[in-house]
ZAMARGU-4260 file (C-alpha; in steps of 0.2 Angstrom, whole numbers, plus 5000, padded with zeros to 4 digits):
<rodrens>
0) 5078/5019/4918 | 5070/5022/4935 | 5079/5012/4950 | 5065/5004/4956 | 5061/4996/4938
5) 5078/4992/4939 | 5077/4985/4954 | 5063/4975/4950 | 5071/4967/4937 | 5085/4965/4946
10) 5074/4954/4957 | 5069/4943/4945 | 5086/4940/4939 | 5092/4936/4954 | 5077/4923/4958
15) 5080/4917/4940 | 5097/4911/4945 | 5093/4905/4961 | 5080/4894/4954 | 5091/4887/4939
20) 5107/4883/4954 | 5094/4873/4961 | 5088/4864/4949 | 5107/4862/4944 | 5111/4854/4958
25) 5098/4842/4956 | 5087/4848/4971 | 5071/4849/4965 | 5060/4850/4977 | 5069/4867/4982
30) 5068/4874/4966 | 5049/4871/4964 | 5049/4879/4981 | 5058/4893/4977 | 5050/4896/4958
35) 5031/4894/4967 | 5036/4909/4982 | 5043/4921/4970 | 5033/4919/4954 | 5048/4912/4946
40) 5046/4900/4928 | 5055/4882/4935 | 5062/4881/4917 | 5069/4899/4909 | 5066/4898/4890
45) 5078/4889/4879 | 5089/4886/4894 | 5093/4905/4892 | 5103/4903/4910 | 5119/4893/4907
50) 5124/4880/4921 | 5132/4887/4935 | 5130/4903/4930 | 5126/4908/4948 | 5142/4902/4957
55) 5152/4913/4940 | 5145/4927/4945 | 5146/4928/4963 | 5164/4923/4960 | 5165/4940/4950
60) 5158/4949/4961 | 5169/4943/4976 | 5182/4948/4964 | 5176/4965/4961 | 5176/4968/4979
65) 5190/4963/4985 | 5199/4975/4971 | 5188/4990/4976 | 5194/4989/4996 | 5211/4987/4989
70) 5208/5005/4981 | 5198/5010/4998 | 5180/5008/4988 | 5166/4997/4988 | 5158/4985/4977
75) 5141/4999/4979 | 5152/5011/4974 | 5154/5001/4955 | 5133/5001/4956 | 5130/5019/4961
80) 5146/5025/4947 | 5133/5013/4934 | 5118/5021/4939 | 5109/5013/4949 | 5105/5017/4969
85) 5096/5011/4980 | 5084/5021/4983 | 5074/5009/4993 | 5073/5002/5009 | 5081/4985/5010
90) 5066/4971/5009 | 5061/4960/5025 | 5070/4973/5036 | 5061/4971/5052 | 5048/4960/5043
95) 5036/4949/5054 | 5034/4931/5049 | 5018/4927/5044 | 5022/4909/5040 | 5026/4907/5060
100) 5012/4892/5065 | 5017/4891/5082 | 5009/4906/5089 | 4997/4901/5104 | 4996/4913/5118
105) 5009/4926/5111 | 4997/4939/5105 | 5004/4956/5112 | 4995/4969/5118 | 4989/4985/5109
110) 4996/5002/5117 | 4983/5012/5124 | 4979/5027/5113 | 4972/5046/5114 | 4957/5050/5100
115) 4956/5071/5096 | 4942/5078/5085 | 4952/5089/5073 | 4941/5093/5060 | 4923/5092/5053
120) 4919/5093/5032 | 4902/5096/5027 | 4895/5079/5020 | 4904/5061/5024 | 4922/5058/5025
125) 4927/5045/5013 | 4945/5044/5014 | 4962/5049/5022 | 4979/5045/5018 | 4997/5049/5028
130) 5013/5057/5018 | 5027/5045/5016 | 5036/5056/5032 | 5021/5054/5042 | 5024/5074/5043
135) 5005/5077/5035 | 4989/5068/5029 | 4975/5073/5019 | 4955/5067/5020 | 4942/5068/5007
140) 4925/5069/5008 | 4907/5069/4998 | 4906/5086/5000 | 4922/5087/4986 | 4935/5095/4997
145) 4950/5089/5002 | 4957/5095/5020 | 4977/5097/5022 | 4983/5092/5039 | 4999/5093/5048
150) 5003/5082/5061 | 5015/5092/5074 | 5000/5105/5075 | 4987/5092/5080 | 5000/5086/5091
155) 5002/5103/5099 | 4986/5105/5101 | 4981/5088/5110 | 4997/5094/5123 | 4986/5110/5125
160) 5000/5119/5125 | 5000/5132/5114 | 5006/5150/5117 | 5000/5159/5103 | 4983/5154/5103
165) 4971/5141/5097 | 4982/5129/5085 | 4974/5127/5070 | 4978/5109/5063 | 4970/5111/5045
170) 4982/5119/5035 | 4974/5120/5017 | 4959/5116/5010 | 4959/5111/4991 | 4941/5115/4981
175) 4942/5108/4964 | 4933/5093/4962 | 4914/5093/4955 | 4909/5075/4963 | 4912/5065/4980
180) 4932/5063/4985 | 4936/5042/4981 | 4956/5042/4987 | 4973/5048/4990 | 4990/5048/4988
185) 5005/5057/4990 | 5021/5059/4978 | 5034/5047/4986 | 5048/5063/4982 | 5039/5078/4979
190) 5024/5089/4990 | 5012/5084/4979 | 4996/5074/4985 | 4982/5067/4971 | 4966/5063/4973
195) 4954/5052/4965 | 4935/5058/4960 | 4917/5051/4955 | 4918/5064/4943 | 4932/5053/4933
200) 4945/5064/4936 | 4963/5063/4946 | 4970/5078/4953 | 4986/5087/4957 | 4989/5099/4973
205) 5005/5106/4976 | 5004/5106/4995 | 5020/5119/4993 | 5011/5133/4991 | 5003/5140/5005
210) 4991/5148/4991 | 4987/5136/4981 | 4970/5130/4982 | 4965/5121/4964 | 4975/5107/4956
215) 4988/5109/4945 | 4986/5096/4934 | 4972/5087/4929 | 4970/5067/4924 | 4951/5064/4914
220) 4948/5048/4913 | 4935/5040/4906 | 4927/5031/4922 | 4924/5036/4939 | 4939/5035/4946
225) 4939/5022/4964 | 4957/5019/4966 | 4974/5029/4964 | 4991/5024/4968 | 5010/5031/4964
230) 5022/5019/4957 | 5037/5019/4970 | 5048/5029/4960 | 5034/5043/4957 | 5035/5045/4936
235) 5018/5035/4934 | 5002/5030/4945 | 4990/5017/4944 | 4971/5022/4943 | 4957/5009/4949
240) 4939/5013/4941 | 4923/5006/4934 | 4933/4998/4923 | 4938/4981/4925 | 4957/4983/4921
245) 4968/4998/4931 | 4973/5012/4920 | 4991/5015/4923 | 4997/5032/4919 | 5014/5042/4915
250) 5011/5057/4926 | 5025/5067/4915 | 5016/5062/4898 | 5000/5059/4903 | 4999/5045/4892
255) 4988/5029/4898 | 4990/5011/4896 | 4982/4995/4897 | 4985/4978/4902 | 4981/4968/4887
260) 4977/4954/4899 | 4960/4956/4910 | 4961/4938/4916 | 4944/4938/4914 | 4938/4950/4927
265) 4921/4962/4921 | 4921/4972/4939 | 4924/4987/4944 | 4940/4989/4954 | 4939/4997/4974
270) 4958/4997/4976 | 4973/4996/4969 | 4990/4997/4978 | 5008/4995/4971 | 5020/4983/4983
275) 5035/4993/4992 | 5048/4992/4976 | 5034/4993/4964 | 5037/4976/4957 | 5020/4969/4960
280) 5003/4979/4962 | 4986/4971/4968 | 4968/4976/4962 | 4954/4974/4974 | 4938/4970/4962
285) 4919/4972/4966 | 4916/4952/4960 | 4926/4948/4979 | 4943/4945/4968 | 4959/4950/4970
290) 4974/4948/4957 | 4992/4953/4959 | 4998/4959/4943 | 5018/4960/4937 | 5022/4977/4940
295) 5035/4978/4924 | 5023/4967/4912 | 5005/4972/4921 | 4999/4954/4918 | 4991/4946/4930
300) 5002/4932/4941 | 4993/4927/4952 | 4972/4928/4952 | 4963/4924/4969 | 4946/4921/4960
305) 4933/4922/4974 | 4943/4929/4988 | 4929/4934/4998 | 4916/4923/4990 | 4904/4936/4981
310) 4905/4950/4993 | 4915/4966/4988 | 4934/4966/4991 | 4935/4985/4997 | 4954/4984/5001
315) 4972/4976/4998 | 4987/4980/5002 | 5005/4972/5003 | 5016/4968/5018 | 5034/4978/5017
320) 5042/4963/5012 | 5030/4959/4998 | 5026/4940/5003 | 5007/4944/5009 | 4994/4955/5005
325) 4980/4960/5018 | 4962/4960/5011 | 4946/4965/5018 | 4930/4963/5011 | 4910/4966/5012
330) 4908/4948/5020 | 4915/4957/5035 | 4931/4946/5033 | 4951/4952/5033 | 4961/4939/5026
335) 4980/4938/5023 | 4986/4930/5008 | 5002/4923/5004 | 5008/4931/4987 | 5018/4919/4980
340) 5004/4902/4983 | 4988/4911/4983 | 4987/4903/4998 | 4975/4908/5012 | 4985/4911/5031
345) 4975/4919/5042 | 4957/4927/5044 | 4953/4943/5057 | 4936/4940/5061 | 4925/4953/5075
350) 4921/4966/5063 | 4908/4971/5055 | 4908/4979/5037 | 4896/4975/5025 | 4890/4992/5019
355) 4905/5005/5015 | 4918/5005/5007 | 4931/5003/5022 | 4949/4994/5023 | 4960/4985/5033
360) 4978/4990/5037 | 4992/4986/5047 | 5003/4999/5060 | 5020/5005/5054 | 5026/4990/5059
365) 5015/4976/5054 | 5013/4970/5071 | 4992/4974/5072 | 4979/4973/5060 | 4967/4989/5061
370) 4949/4993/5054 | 4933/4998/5059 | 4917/4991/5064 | 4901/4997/5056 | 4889/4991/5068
375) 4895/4994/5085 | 4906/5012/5079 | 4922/5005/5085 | 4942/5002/5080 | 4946/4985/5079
380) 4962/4978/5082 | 4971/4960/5081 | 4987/4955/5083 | 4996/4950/5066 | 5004/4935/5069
385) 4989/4925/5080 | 4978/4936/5073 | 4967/4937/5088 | 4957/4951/5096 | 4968/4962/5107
390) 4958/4977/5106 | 4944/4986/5103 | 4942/5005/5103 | 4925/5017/5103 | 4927/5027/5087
395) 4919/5041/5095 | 4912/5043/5081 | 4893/5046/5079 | 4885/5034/5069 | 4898/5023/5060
400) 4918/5026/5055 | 4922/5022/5036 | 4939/5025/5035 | 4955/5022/5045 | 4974/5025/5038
405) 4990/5023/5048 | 5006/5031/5050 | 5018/5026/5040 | 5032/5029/5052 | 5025/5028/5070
410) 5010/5024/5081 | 4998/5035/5075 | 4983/5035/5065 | 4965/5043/5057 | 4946/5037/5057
415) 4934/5047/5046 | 4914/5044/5049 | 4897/5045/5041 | 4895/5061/5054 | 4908/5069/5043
420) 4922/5070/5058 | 4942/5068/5057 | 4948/5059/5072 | 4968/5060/5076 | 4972/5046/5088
425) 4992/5043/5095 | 5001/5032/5107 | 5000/5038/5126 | 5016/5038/5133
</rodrens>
C-alpha cells in the first residue's frame, strides 16, 4: 500500500484513539473538541476502540524503544523494517497559526521584488505551475502550447551575466493539445509534468527528454477537463471537469472512479487540490461551494454550501498543515476556512476578480496571501495572519494578469496575462 494512504490512515487512527481517551476520562468537552477539528466520529462503532487502549499502546511502544536503543536501533527502524517510511514532511512544521486572534498591528512587510518578461505565447496564458524543487515551472495557454521553464537560467539571465550568449529560459515547448491549456501539475517523484485541456483530455510530458515534444500518455475523459491534481504519493490524480464530481484516476491503469456521494452538487468544478499527505482533497465548484472530501473514502466531509454566496469559486487550496484552506472567488473575495468546523477566519479583501478564472495562494511559507487584481493590473499581497494589505505590486502586465503560482520552496513566483506574457518575479537581496 502506498505510505501516504498508510499514513493517512494512520492519522485517523491515531485521532480515533485520542478522541476515545478523552471521552474515557470523562472530559467531554475535549473530546467533542478534538472529534469536530479532525473530522473524527465522537463515538467509534460498536465501541470498536477498547478502554484505555491509548495508554496500552503507548506503553508498548515505550517498550519497543527502549529494547531497540538497547540493541543500538530505533523505534523508526521497526516502521521502516514493516514498510512503511516516511516519506512526508512532518505536519505543522513551521506552520503559522491561523487561529491567533490577537494580531493588531503585527502585519509584516512584503520584501521588495524584481519582475522579468521571460516569454510570450501566442494567445492568453491561462496557467502556470512550479515543480515540487522549485528547479522548473511550466505555463499553459489558449493557444495549446505548453512552455517548459528552468529557473536557474531566468535567474541567470536577470544577473545579466551570461558568458556564452543570450540565456535562453524556455527549455521545451510541448505541442499536443487541440483546445486551450486549463492546468498543471507535476509528478511529486518523477519528471513528468500533466496538463489539463478543454479538449477533455490530460496529458503526459516527460520533461527528461530533451526531444520530446508530445505526450506520452494520454487520459480521454469524457468532460472538459478544468482541474488536475497528483495524489501525494504520485500512482493516481484527481481530475476537476464539467462534471459535478472529480474523476479520480490510477495513472498506472488508467482506470477512473467515482465518488458515489455528490452531496448534492450539479456544477462544474474549477479546482481541485489534494492536502500535503493526500488525506483530504478540496473541490472548488462554479455554484460558489466548496467541499472537502475524505481522501481514502472520496466522500464528502465537510461541504461549505455557499462559500462565496453565488459567485464562482475559481480556487482552493490547503495550508501545509492541513487545518485551513484558502479560497478565492468571482465576488472578488479570498477567504480562509478552518477545515475541521467549516468555520469562516479571515477574509483578503482589495482585489478585484470577477471575470477570469484567477486564484489565490500563499508564499512558500504561508506567511502572504498573493493574487491579482483584474481591474487595476496589479499583484496583491496581504499578510496571513491580520490579513491586511501590505502590498501591492504593478503586474506589468498589459491589460490584466490571470494567473499567479508561487515557489514552492523560496520567494519567488509567476504572473501570466491576457497580453499573453510570462512574468518571473524574485526577492532582491
Amino acid at each position: 500500500m502506498d505510505a501516504a494512504v498508510q499514513e493517512a490512515k494512520l492519522l485517523r487512527q491515531v485521532n480515533a484513539l485520542i478522541v476515545a481517551h478523552l471521552r474515557d476520562q470523562n472530559l467531554t468537552q475535549a473530546a467533542s473538541a478534538v472529534a469536530a477539528a479532525t473530522m473524527t466520529p465522537l463515538a467509534q462503532p460498536d465501541d470498536s476502540i477498547p478502554t484505555n487502549q491509548l495508554l496500552r499502546l503507548v506503553a508498548k511502544g515505550l517498550a519497543v524503544e527502549r529494547e531497540e536503543s538497547g540493541r543500538g536501533g530505533g523505534a523508526f527502524d521497526s516502521a521502516t523494517a514493516a514498510g512503511y517510511s516516511g516519506v512526508l514532511s512532518p505536519l505543522g512544521t513551521n506552520a503559522v497559526d491561523f487561529s491567533v486572534q490577537d494580531v493588531k498591528d503585527s502585519s509584516k512587510s512584503f520584501p521588495r521584488h524584481e519582475a522579468r518578461h521571460v516569454s510570450d505565447h501566442k494567445n492568453v496564458v491561462r496557467c502556470a505551475k512550479f515543480s515540487p524543487d522549485g528547479k522548473y515551472f511550466a505555463s499553459g495557454s489558449g493557444d495549446t502550447s505548453i512552455k517548459f521553464f528552468e529557473v536557474a537560467k531566468i535567474k541567470q539571465m536577470m544577473l545579466g551575466d551570461s558568458k556564452d550568449g543570450p540565456v535562453r529560459p524556455v527549455i521545451r515547448t510541448f505541442y499536443d493539445h487541440m483546445q486551450p491549456i486549463n492546468d498543471l501539475d507535476f509528478h511529486p517523484e518523477s519528471p513528468i509534468l500533466i496538463s489539463a485541456a478543454k479538449d477533455n483530455t490530460i496529458r503526459f510530458f516527460d520533461f527528461s527528454k530533451t526531444v520530446a515534444r508530445k505526450a506520452f500518455r494520454v487520459i480521454q475523459d469524457t468532460h472538459n477537463v478544468r482541474s488536475v491534481c497528483f495524489h501525494p504519493c504520485g500512482d493516481y490524480l484527481l481530475a476537476g471537469t464539467d462534471h459535478p464530481v472529480a474523476h479520480l484516476y490510477d495513472i498506472n491503469t488508467f482506470t477512473c472512479y467515482l465518488s458515489a456521494n455528490s452531496h448534492d452538487s450539479s456544477a462544474a468544478i474549477n479546482q481541485v487540490r489534494y492536502s500535503s499527505t493526500g488525506s483530504l482533497y478540496v473541490t472548488a465548484s462554479k455554484d460558489g461551494s466548496l467541499r472537502i472530501w475524505d481522501g481514502i473514502s472520496a466522500e464528502c466531509v465537510r461541504p461549505i454550501i455557499g462559500a462565496h454566496a453565488s459567485a464562482e469559486v475559481t480556487s482552493a487550496i490547503f495550508t501545509k498543515d492541513e487545518r485551513y484552506v484558502l479560497s478565492c472567488g468571482k465576488d472578488s473575495c479570498i477567504k480562509l476556512w478552518e477545515v475541521g468546523s467549516g468555520r469562516l477566519v479571515k477574509q483578503y479583501v482589495g482585489a478585484t476578480h470577477r471575470q477570469f478564472r484567477c486564484q489565490a495562494v500563499f508564499n512558500q511559507t504561508e506567511e502572504f496571501v498573493l493574487s491579482t487584481d483584474e481591474q487595476n493590473s496589479e499583484i496583491v499581497v496581504w499578510d496571513g495572519l491580520t490579513a491586511e494589505n501590505v502590498a501591492r505590486l504593478p503586474s506589468g502586465h498589459t491589460g490584466a494578469p490571470r494567473w499567479l503560482a508561487h515557489s514552492p520552496v523560496e520567494p519567488a513566483f509567476v504572473t501570466c496575462g491576457n497580453d499573453r506574457s510570462v512574468r518571473f518575479w524574485k526577492q532582491t537581496v
